[in-house]
N, C-alpha and C positions, 0 to 999 in steps of 0.2 A: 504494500500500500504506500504511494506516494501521498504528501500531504506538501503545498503552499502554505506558508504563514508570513503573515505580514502583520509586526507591530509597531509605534512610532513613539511609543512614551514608557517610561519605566514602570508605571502602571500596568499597561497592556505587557510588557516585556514579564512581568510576574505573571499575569493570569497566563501566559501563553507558557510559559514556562511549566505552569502545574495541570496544562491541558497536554502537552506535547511527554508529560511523566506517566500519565493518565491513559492517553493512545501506548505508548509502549508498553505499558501494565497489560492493558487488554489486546493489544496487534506486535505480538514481538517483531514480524516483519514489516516494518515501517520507514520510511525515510523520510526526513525533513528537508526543507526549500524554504527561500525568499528572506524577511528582514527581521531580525531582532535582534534583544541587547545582551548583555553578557547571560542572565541567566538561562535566557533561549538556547543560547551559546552552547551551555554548560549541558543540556540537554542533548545536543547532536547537532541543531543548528549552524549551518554556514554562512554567516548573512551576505549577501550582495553586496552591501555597502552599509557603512554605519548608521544606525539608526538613530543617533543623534542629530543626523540632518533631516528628519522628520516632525524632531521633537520644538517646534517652532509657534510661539502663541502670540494671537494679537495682530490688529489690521496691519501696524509699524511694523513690527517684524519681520509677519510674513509677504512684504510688499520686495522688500530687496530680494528675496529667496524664489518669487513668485516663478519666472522663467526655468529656473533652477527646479522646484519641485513639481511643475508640469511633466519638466524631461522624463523625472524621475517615476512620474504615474507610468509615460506613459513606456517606457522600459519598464518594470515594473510589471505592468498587464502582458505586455511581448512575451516576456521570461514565462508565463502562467501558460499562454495560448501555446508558447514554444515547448513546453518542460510536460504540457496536457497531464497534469498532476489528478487523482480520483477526487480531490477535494481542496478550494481555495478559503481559506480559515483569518480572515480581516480580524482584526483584533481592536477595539475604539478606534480613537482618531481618524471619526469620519467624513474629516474635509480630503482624507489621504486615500482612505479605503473606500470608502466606497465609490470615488472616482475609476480607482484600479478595477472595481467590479466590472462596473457601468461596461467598460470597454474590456472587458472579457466575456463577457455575456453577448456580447456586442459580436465579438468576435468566435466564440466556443458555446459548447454546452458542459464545462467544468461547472459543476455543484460547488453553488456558493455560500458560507456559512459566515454570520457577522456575530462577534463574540464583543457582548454589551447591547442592545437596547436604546436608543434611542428615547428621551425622556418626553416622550412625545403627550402623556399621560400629566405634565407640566404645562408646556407650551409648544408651538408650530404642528401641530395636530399631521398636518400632511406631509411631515418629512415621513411617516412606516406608508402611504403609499406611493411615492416618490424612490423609497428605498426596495420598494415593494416588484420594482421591474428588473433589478438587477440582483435581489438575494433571496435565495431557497431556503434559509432557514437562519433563525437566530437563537441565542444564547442567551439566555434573562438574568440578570443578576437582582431581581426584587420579583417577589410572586405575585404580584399585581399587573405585570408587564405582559403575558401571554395573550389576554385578550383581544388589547391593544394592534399586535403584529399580526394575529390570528385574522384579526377582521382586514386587516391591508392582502390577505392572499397568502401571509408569510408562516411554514410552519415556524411553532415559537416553543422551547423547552426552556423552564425554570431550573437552574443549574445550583442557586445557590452563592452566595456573595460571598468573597474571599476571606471576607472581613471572620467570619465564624474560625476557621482555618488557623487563622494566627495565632501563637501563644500570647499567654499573659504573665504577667510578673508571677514570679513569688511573693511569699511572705519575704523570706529571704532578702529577695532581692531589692524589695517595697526598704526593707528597713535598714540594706546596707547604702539604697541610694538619701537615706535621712540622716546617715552619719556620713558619708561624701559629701553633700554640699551644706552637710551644719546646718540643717533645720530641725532634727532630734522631733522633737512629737511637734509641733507648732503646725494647725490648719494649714492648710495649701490650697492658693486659688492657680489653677493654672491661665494661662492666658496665652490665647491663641490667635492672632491678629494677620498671621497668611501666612504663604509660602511664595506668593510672587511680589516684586518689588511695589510694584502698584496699589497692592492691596495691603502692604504695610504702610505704605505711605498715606491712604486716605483711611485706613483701621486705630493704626497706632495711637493718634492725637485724642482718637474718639473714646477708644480703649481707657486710656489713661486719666480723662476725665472724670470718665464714670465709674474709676478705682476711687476716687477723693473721697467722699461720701462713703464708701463699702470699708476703705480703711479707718477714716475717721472712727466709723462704728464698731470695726473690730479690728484694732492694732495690732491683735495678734497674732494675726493673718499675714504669711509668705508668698508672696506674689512669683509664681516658676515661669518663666517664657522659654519655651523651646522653638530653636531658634531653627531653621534650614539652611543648609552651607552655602545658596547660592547668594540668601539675602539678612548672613547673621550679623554682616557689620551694618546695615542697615537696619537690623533690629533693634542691636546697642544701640545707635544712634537714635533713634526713635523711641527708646522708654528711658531714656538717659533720667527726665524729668520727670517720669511715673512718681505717684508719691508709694511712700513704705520700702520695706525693702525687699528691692525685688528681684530675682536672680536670672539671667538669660546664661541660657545652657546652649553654646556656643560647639557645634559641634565639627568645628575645623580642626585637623591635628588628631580627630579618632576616626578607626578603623569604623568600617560600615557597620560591621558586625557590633562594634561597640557602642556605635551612637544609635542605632536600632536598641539595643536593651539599655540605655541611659533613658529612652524614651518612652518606649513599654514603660518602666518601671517609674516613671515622672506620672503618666497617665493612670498606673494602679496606683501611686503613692496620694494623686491629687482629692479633697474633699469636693471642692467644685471646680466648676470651668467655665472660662469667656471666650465663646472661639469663633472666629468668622464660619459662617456657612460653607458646607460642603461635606466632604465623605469623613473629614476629622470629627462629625458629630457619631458617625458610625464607631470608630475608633474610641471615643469616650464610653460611647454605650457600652461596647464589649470590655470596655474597663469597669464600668460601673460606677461613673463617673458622671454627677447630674449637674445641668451646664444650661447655660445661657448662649445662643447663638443670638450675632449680630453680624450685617454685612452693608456695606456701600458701594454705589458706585457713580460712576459720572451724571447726570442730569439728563443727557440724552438717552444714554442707556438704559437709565432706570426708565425712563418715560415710554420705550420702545418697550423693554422687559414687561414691565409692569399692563402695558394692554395686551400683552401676549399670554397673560401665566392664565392656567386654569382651575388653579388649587390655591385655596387660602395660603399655604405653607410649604416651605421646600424644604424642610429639614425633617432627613427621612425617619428618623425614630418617630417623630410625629403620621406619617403618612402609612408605616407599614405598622405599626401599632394601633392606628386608628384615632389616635388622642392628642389632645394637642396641651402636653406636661408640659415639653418644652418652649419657656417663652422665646422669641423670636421676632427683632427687630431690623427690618431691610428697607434698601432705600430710604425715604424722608423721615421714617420713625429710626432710623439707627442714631440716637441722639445719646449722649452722656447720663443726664437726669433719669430717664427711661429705663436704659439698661443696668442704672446703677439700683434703682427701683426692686427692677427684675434680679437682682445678684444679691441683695439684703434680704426680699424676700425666701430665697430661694435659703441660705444661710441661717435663718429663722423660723422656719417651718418646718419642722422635719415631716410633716404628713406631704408636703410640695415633692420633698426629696425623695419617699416612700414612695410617692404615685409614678414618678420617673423611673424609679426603680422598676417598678414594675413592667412601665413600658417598654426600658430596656428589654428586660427578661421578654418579652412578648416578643419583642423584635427582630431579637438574636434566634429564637427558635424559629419565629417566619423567614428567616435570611439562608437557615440551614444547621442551625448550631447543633450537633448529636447526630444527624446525617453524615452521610458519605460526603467524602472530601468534594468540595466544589468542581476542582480539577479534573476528578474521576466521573464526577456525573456530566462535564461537558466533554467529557470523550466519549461514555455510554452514549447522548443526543446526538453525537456525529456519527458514529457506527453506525447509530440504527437509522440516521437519516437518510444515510446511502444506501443502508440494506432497505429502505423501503421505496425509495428512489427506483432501487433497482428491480423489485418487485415489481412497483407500478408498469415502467419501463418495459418491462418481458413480458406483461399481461397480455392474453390473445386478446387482437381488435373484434370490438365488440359489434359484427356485422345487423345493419338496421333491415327491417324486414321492409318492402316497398311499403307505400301511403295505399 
């Protein structure tokens, strides 16, 4: 069995990693193709060309690289129609992949499988039937998603989110990271304000406002910022002035493997959390960590976002749980006063922090928590995709009797 994979973000470069462990569990004669990052690599993957020239976000960005990653689709798609692989396996990053599709389908009848979901179930409704003409099957990482693709024409399998998969701290670990950075028993607010430059830049100011107030009232609260290597001097820079004291876990000078469990064990050690929106609320959850999202962004974009969404809420503990514990402030409500509001109460209530809790718990087990590895259920939905592909495929044509 040949297999195509193509991923463009470190993100996708893990799930593909524990799908391509997953096809070998179950097809020991397999072989991999096309793009990914090192831990693809470390799987059998040969990549084409570095996948870090994929990994490009942003109108500015990706405007110099524009001619650059056309080329790259459209070699890319060549290499799939030329190599006529049993299955082409897109991994997110669907400004990349699913163009690559478009024009393989275009060109071949390679079975095409799109690994991630479209959040269509949020906003732009007609990207699943848009996406709908060039992929045979998708991959769902939230159980709510299958309907959605289902109705666009697309088979759609709930695979289970990676997030369940991952370990969590020890106790151990929880209490050797409180004697490293000398906070011994003292509350922990973490605070999580991004991971791109942009989003520390308009989170930070906001962030640190709405600590004034939460410290005031409890002084004896440790403020943790965990920081991300590409934007941790920008983070120093940006809580310089936070008030209390407050610690950025700066993780330049360590080994991957050790700034990964500095982190794990930040996120098990924390009481609560302030974190911008996105999949780091998932990350809290499976810590058990009840948190405050907030998020901003430019005036245009919220103004464009904001007539586009079709859900009170984008933070998905709230959405795959049903409930909405976690407060959450975006766009014009992401204000100081608000969220510090929302981080007092939260701190003061312990029934607030029990309902969360429970959410979590609800969510982690709709994600896949106690199931088969996510990996291994999205290599079971490719095998049988094709075997039923192929079933359909070889069925005698069904001769119509005259009118």
């Amino acid at each position: 069995m040949r297999v195509f994979l193509i991923a463009g973000e470190a993100s996708g470069d893990k799930l593909g990693a524990a799908l391509m462990a997953g096809l070998k569990d179950l097809t020991p004669d397999i072989s991999f193709d096309g793009i990914g990052g090192a831990l693809m690599q470390a799987q059998g993957l040969t990549s084409r060309f570095p996948m870090d020239e994929l990994s490009v976000f942003g109108i500015a960005e990706v405007l110099p690289k524009y001619r650059h990653l056309k080329r790259r689709i459209r070699e890319t798609a060549q290499a799939v129609t030329d190599t006529r692989p049993d299955v082409l396996i897109s991994i997110d990053s669907p400004d990349f992949c699913l163009r690559v599709a478009r024009l393989v389908k275009a060109a071949s009848d390679v079975r095409t499988v799109h690994y991630v979901a479209p959040s269509v179930w949020a906003w732009r409704a007609g990207r699943a039937e848009k996406m709908a003409k060039s992929i045979d099957q998708v991959l769902a990482l939230l159980p709510f998603e299958p309907p959605y693709m289902q109705a666009a024409g697309m088979r759609c399998d709930f695979v289970g989110h990676p997030v369940v998969a991952e370990p969590q701290a020890s106790a151990a670990e929880v209490a050797q990271f409180r004697v490293d950075t000398g906070i011994a028993a003292a509350p922990i607010l973490l605070v999580l304000p991004g991971s791109r430059r942009g989003e520390v830049g308009r989170l930070a100011p906001v962030f640190g406002e709405a600590l004034r107030p939460v410290i005031a009232q409890h002084p004896e609260i440790r403020v943790v910022v965990p920081a991300a290597a590409p934007v941790a001097s920008a983070v120093i820079e940006a809580t310089a002035n936070w008030p209390g004291a407050r610690l950025v876990l700066d993780p330049r000078g360590l080994t991957s493997q050790a700034e990964i469990a500095r982190k794990r064990a930040a996120f098990a050690a924390a009481d609560f959390a302030l974190a911008a929106s996105g999949t780091v609320s998932l990350e809290l959850a499976a810590a058990g960590t009840p948190m405050v999202i907030a998020y901003d962004m430019n005036w245009l974009s919220w103004q464009i976002m904001s007539r586009m969404l079709k859900t009170d809420t984008v933070t998905l503990v709230n959405l795959v749980s049903g409930t909405r514990t976690v407060p959450e402030f975006l766009g014009p409500a992401c204000k100081p006063d608000a969220i510090a509001g929302a981080l007092n109460g939260l701190i003061g209530d312990p029934d607030k922090r029990a309902a969360q809790l429970a959410a979590m718990t609800d969510t982690m087990r709709a994600l896949g928590k106690g199931a088969e590895a996510p990996g291994l259920r999205a290599a079971r939905a490719v095998l049988d995709g094709l075997a039923t592909a192929a079933r359909v495929n070889q069925a005698p044509r069904q001769i119509q009797p005259p009118p």
